[in-house]
C-alpha positions in Angstrom: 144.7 89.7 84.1 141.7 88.2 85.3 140.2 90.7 88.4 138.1 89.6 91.1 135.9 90.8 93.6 136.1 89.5 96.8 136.5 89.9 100.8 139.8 90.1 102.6 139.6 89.3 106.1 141.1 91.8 108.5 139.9 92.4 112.5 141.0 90.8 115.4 140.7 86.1 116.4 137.0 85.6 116.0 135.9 88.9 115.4 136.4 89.2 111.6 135.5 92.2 109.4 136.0 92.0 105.6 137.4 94.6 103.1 135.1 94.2 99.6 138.3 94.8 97.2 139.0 94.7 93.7 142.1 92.1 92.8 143.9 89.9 90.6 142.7 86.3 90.9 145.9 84.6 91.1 146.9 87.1 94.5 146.4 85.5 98.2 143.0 86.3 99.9 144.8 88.5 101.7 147.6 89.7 99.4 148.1 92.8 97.1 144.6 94.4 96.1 143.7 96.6 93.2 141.2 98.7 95.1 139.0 98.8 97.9 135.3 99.3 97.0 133.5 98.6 100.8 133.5 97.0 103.9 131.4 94.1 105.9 131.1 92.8 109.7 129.7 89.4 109.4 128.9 89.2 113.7 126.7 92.7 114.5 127.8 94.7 117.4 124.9 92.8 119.3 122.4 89.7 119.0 119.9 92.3 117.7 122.4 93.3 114.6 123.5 90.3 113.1 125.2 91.4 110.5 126.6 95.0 108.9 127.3 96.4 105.6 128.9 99.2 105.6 130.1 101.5 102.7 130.3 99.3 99.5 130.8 102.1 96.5 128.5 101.1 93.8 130.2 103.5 91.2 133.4 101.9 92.3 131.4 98.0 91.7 130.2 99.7 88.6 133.2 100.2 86.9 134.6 97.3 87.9 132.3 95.1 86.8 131.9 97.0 83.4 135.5 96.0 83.1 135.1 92.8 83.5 135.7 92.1 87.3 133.9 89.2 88.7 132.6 88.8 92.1 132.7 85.7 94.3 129.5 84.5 95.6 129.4 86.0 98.9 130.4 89.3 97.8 127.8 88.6 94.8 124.9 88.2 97.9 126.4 91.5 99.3 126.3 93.7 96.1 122.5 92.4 95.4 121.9 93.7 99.0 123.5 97.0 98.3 121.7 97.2 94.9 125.2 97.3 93.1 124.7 94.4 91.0 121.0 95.3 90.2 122.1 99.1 89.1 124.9 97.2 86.9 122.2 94.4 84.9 119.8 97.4 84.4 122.8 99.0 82.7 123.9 95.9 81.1 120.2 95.4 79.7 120.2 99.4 78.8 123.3 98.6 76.7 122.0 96.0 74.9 118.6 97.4 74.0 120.8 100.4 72.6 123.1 98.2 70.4 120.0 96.5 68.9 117.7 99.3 67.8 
C-alpha cells in the first residue's frame, strides 16, 4: 500500500479550502483518507492575506513520513513552510549519523 500526502479539496464553487490528509495513492482526490494531518485556504480572507496555513501536525507528518508516506509537490511546499519536512531530514540525517558510528 503505497500512502500519499496530499490535499483534498473541500469549501464551497471558487472558494476552495484543502484538507492535508494521509491516503492510499490509488484512492480519488477526494475519496477515502487514512488521516487528516492539517488544513490550507489557498485565497486569504482579504487581498492583504493571500494565502493561509492553518494547523498542519508535524508529529502527525512525522510519522507518516517515517513510514514511508510521500507528499505531492504542493503539499511538499507546504510542509517546508510549516518546518515539517525540515524537522523530518534533520531526523533522517540524525539516523544515519547514528547507524554509521
Amino acid at each position: 500500500m503505497a500512502v500519499k500526502l496530499r490535499l483534498v479539496r473541500m469549501g464551497k464553487k471558487k472558494q476552495p479550502t484543502y484538507r492535508v490528509v494521509a491516503a492510499e495513492s490509488r484512492r480519488a482526490r477526494s475519496g477515502a483518507f487514512l488521516e487528516i494531518v492539517g488544513t490550507y485556504q489557498p485565497r486569504g480572507l482579504s487581498a492583504a492575506e493571500p494565502e493561509t496555513i492553518t494547523l498542519i501536525d508535524n508529529e502527525k507528518v512525522l510519522r507518516w513520513l517515517q513510514q514511508g508516506a510521500q507528499p505531492t509537490e504542493r503539499v511538499a511546499k507546504l510542509l517546508k513552510t510549516s518546518g515539517a519536512l525540515d524537522m523530518f531530514e534533520a531526523a533522517k540525517a540524525a539516523k544515519a549519523a547514528g547507524v554509521a558510528q
